[in-house]
GUFIVEX-976316 format. One line per 5 residues: number of its first residue (from 1); their letters; for each residue x, y, z of C-alpha. Coordinates in nm, 4 decimals, padded with zeros to 6 digits, always signed. Each point is the difference from the previous one (the first is absolute). Layout:
! GUFIVEX-976316
NUM> A> X Y Z  ...
! end
This chain:
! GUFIVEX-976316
1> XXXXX> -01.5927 +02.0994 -02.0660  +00.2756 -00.0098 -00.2069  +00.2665 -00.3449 +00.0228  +00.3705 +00.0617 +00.1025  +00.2618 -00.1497 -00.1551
6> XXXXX> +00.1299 -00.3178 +00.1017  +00.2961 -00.2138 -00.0484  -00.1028 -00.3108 -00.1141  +00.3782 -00.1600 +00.0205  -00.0330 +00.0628 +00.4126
11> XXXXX> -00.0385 -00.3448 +00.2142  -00.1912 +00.1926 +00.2123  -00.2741 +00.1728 -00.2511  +00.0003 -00.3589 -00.0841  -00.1117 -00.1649 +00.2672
16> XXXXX> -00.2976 +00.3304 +00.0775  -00.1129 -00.0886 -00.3562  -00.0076 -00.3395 +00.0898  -00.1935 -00.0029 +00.3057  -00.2447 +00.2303 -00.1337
21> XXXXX> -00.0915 -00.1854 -00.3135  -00.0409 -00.2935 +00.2670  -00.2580 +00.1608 +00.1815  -00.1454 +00.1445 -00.2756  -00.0508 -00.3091 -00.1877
26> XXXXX> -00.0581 -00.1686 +00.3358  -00.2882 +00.2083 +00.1693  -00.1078 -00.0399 +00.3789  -00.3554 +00.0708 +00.1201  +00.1743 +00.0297 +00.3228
31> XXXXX> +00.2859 +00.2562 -00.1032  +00.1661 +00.2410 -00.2814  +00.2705 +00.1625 -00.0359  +00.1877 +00.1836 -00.2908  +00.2946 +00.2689 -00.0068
36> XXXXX> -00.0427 +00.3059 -00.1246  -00.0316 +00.1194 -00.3830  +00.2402 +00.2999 +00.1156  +00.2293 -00.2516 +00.2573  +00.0601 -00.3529 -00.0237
41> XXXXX> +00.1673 +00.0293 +00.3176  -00.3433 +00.1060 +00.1620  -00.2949 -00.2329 +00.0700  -00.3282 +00.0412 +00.1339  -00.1739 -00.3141 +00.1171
46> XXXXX> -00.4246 -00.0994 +00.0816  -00.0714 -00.2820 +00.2319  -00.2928 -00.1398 +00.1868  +00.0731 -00.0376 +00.3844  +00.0063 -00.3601 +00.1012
51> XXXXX> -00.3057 -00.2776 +00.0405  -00.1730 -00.0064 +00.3291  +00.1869 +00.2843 +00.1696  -00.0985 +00.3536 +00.1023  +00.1830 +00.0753 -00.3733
56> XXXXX> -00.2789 -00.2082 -00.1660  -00.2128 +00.2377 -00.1916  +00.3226 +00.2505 -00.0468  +00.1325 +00.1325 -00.3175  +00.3470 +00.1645 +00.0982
61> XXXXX> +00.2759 +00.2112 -00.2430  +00.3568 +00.0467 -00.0037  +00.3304 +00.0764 -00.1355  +00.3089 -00.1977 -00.0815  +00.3751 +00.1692 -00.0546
66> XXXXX> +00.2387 -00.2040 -00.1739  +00.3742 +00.1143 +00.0628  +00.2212 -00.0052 -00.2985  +00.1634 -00.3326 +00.0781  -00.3289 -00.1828 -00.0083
71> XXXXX> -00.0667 -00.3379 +00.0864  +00.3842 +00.0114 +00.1146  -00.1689 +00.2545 +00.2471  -00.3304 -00.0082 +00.1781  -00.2708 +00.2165 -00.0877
76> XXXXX> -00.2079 +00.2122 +00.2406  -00.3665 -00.0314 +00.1085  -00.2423 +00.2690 +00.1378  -00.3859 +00.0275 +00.0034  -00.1844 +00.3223 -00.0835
81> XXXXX> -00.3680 -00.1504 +00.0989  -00.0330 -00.0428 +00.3810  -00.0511 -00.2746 +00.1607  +00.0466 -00.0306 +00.3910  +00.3315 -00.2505 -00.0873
86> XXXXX> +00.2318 +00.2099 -00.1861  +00.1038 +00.3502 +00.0266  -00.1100 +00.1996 -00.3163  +00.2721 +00.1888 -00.2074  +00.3057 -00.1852 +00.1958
91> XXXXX> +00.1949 -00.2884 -00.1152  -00.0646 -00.3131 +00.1720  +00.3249 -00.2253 +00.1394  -00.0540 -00.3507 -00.1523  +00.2478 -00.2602 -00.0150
96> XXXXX> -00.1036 +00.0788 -00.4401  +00.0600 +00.3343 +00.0599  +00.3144 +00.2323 -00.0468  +00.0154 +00.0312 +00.4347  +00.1265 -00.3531 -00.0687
101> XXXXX> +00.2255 -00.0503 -00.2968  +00.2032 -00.2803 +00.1395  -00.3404 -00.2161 +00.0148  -00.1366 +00.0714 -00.3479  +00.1103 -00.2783 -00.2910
106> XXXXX> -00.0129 +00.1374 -00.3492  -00.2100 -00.2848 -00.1137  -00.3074 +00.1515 +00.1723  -00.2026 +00.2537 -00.1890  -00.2558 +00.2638 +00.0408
111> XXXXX> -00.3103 -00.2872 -00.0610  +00.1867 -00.2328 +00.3134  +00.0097 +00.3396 +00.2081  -00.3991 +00.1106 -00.0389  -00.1187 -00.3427 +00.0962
116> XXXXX> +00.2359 +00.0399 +00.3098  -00.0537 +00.3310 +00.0581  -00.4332 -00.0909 +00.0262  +00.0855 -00.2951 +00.2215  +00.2229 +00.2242 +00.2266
121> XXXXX> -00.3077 +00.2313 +00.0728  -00.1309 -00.2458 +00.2295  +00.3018 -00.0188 +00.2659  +00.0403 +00.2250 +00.2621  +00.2166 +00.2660 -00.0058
126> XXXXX> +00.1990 -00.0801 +00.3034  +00.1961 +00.3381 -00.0346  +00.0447 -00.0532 -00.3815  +00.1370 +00.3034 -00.1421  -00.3122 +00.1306 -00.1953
131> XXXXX> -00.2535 -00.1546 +00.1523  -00.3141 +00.0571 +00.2429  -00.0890 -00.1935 +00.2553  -00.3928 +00.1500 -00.0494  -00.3380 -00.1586 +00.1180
136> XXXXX> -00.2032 -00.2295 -00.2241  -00.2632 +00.2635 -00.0072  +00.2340 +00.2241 -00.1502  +00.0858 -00.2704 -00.2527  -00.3371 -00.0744 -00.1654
141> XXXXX> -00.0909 +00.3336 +00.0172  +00.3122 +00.1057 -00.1989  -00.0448 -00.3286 -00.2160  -00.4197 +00.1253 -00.0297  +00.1268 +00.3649 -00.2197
146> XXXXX> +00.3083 -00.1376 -00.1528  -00.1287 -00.1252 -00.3392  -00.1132 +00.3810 -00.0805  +00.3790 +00.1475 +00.0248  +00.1109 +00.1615 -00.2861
151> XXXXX> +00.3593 +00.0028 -00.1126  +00.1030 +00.3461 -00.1233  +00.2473 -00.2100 -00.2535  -00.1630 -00.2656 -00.1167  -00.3743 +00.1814 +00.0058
156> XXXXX> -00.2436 -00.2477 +00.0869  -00.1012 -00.1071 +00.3277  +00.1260 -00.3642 +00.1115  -00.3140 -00.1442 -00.0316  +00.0166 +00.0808 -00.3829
161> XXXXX> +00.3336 -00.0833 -00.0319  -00.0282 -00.3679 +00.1786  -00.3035 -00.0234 -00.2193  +00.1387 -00.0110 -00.2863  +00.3025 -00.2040 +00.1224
166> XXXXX> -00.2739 -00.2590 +00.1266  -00.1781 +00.0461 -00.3457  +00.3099 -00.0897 -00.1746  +00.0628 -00.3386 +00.2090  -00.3493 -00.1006 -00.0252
171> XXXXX> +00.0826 -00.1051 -00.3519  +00.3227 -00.2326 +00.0559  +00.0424 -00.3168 +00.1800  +00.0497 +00.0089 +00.3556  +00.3557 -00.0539 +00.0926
176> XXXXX> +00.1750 -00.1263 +00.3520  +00.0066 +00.2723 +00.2249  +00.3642 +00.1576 +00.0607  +00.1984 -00.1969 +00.2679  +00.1506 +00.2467 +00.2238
181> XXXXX> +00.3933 -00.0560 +00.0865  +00.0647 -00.0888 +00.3677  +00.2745 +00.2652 +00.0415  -00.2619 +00.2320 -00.0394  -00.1395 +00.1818 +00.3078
186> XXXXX> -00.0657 +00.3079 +00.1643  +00.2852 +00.2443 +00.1169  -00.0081 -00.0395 +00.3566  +00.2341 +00.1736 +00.1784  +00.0976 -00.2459 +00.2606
191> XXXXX> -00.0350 -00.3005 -00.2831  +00.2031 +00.1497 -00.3352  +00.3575 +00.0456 +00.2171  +00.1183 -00.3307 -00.0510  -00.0590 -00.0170 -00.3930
196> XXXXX> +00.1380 +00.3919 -00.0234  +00.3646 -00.1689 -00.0860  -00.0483 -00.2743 -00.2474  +00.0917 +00.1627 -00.2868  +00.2296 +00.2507 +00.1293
201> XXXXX> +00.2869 +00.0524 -00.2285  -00.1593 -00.1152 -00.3329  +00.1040 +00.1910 -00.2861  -00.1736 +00.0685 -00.3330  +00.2292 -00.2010 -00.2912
206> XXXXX> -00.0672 -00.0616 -00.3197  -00.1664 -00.3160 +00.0709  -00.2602 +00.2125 +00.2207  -00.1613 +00.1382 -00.4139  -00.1338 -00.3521 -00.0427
211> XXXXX> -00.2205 -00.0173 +00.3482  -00.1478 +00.2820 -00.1565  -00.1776 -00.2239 -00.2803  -00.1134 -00.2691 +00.2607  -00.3039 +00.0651 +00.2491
216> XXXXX> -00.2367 -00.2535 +00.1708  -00.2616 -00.0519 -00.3278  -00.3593 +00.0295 +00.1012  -00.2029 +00.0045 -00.3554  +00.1090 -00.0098 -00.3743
221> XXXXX> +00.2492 +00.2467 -00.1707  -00.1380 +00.0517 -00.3418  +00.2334 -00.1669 -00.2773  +00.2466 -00.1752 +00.2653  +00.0272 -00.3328 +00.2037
226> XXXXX> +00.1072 -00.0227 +00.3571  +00.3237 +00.1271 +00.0928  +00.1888 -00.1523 +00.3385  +00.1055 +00.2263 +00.2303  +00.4174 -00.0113 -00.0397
231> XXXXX> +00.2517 -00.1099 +00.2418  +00.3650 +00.0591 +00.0729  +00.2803 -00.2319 +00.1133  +00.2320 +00.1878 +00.2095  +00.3562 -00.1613 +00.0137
236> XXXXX> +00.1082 -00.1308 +00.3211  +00.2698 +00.2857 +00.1602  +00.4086 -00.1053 -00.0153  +00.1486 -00.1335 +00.3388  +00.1962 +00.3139 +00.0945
241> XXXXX> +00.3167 -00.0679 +00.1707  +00.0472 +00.1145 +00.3600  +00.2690 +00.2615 +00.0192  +00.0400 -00.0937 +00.4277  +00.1583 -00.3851 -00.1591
246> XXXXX> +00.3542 +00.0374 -00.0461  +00.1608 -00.2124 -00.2299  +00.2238 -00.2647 +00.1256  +00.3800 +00.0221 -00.0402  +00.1457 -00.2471 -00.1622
251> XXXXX> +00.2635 -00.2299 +00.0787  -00.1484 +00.0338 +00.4104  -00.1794 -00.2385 +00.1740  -00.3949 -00.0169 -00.0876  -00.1970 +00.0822 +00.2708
256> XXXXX> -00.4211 -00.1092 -00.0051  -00.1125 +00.3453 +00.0060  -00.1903 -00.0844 +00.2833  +00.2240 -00.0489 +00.1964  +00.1832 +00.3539 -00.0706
261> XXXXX> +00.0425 +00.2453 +00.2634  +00.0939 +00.3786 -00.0357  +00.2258 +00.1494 +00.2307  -00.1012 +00.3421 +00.1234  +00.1914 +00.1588 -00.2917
266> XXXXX> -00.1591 -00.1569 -00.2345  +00.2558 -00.2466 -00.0732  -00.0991 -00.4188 +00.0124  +00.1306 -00.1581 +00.3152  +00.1552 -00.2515 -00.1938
271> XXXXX> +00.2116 +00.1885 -00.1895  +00.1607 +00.1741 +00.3734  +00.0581 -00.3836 +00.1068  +00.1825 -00.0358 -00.3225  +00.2213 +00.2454 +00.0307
276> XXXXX> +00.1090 -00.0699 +00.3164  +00.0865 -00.3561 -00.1222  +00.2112 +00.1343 -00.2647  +00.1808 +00.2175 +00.2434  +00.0937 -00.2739 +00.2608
281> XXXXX> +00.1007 -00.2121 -00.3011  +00.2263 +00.2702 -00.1512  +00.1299 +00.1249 +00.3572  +00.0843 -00.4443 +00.0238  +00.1498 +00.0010 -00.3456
286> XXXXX> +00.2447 +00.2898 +00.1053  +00.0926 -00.1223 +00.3912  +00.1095 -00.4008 -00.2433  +00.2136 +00.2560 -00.2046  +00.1813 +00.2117 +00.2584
291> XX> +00.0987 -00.3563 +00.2287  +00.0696 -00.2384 -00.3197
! end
């Protein structure tokens, strides 16, 4: 299958490259996954079902869309192998998943998201949006003729291909197993509202090209050290003066503004009362005239 082209410059094909020579270099016996010689925006991932569940002796397949904004933006997650927890060929709502982009954080990465993504299979679905609430018979039955699916991409069944994966890992030294981020969690319906609007209103800026380079590191990248994940200082906003404060004249009397009061015309009270001061004072000044 012949390679496509592929700008090298682009933070984005960046970071793909990057995450895939981590997992390449970084092999699970649990889990693979690798994008596509034809589309690096397309994934396919392998992973055993969890320990001591009815997912125990599965071996279960699946795709993985990155948009174009990637890690700005979520990807997508679907299985193609059933398995009595997920729908197959339907995208499942995570809080990693592009039904939630105001809960994903760039820094996490496509490694971070499997390990979740096996963990998640043992919750219920609690009217999850792509997923079954099946028996447990259904389950290890499902998990039982798993291993023999064969992927009409890849080619080999996902035994074969978490064979090799496992082969590859056999060789290097164990490391810590991936911790997985608190924030993450299933996409409940009745659960996700409240996070929906945290990062409403964020827009892409230039400084967004350099979260591109920095993901949650899980294994070695050949030829390079650790990078840390960059930050941004946003500058406190400028007091903004209230247009409803009119200035004070000068040359009146100050008045502690709260004690002002506003007539029904919009005028301040104090300014009527000074008026009518004035007045009697001028109507005086004229009477001392007229009987000097």
């Amino acid at each position: 299958m012949a390679t496509t082209k592929i700008n090298s410059k682009s933070p984005t094909i960046r970071r793909i490259l990057r995450e895939a020579q981590e997992l390449s270099l970084s092999p699970s016996p649990d889990y693979t996954a690798h994008p596509l010689e034809s589309d690096l925006f397309e994934w396919h991932f392998t992973l055993r079902g969890p320990p001591n569940s009815p997912y125990a002796t599965g071996i279960y397949h699946g795709r993985i869309n990155l948009p174009p904004a990637y890690p700005l933006k979520p990807p997508s997650f679907r299985f193609v192998t059933p398995s009595g927890r997920f729908e197959t060929n339907r995208e499942i709502c995570l809080s990693i998943s592009g039904h939630h982009e105001e809960t994903w954080q760039p820094a996490w990465g496509i490694r971070t998201a499997l390990v979740a993504l096996r963990s998640f299979m043992e919750t219920d679905a609690r009217g999850q949006l792509g997923g079954l609430d099946t028996g447990e018979e259904v389950r290890v039955r499902l998990a039982g003729g798993s291993g023999s699916y064969k992927c009409g991409v890849c080619g080999r069944t996902n035994r074969e291909i978490l064979e090799e994966s496992e082969e590859r890992a056999r060789g290097l030294e164990r490391k810590e197993e991936v911790v997985i981020p608190g924030e993450l969690k299933m996409g409940f319906r009745d659960e996700m509202e409240a996070e929906r609007r945290k990062k409403e209103g964020g827009d892409l800026d230039a400084e967004s090209a350099e979260l591109a380079e920095g993901f949650v590191r899980t294994g070695p990248v050949e030829g390079e050290g650790s990078t840390p994940t960059p930050t941004r200082t946003v500058p406190a906003p400028a007091p903004v003066a209230n247009p409803n404060l009119q200035q004070q004249p000068q040359g009146l009397p100050r008045v502690p503004m709260q004690q002002v009061r506003v007539s029904n015309d919009g005028v301040p009270a104090w300014i009527d009362r000074l008026i009518v001061v004035v007045v009697v004072l001028l109507v005086a000044m004229l009477l001392k005239v007229l009987l000097a």
